[in-house]
Structure formats: structure tokens, C-alpha cells
NUNUBA-398738 format. One record per residue: y, x, z of N, C-alpha, C in turn. Coordinates in steps of 0.02 Angstrom, whole numbers, plus 50000, padded with zeros to 5 digits. Layout:
BEGIN
YXZYXZYXZ ...
***
This chain:
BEGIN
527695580953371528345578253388528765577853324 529085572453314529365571153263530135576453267 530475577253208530975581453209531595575253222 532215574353259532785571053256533245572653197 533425568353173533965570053121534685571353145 534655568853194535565570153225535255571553299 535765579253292535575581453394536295582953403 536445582853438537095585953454537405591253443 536895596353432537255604353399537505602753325 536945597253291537275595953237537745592853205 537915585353270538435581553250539135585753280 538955590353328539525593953345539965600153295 539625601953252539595606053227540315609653221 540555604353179541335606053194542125607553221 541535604553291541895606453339542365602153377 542315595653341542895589653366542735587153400 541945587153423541715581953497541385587053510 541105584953583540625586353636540295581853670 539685586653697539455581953714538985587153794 539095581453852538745582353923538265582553932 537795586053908537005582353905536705585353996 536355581854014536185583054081535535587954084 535585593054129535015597654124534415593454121 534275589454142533315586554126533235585654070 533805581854068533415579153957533705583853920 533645592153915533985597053882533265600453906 532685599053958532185602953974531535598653933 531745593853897531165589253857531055595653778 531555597953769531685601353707531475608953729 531445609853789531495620453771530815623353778 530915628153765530265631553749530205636553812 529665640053812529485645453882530065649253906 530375652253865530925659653851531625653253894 531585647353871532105644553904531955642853969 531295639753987531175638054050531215643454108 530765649854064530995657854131531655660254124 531955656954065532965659754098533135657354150 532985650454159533415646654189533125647854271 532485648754267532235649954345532365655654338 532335661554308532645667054352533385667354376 533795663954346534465663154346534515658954424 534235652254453534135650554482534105654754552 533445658854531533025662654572533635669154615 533865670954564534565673954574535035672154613 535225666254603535875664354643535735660554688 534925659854726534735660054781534555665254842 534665670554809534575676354852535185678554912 
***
């Protein structure tokens, strides 16, 4: 996978914009440790 030159943490950096990114295309990028946060967190506030 190629690396992006501009992501949003980086064009944000300083803090003058933001940006909404929608949970699916924020799950193209994460790794294991992110995918079991988010389901246990889930998993949680289904109980």
C-alpha cells in the first residue's frame, strides 16, 4: 500500500480545520489493536 502524502492528521495539524471522516473509511487504515477497541467499546455499550 502506497503511503498518502496529505491525511488529515497532517493537513490538520495546526489546528485551523477539521475534518468528519466517517467511521468506515477510518476502518480502511487501522490496524488489529484498533479494530478490538472499537468492538469492545461497542460490545460494552450493548450490555
Amino acid at each position: 500500500m502506497t503511503e498518502n502524502k496529505y491525511t488529515p492528521e497532517k493537513i490538520c495539524a495546526d489546528r485551523t480545520i477539521r475534518f468528519n471522516i466517517p467511521i468506515y473509511q477510518r476502518l480502511f487504515s487501522w490496524d488489529k489493536e484498533n479494530y478490538r477497541g472499537i468492538i469492545e467499546q461497542y460490545e460494552r455499550s450493548v450490555q
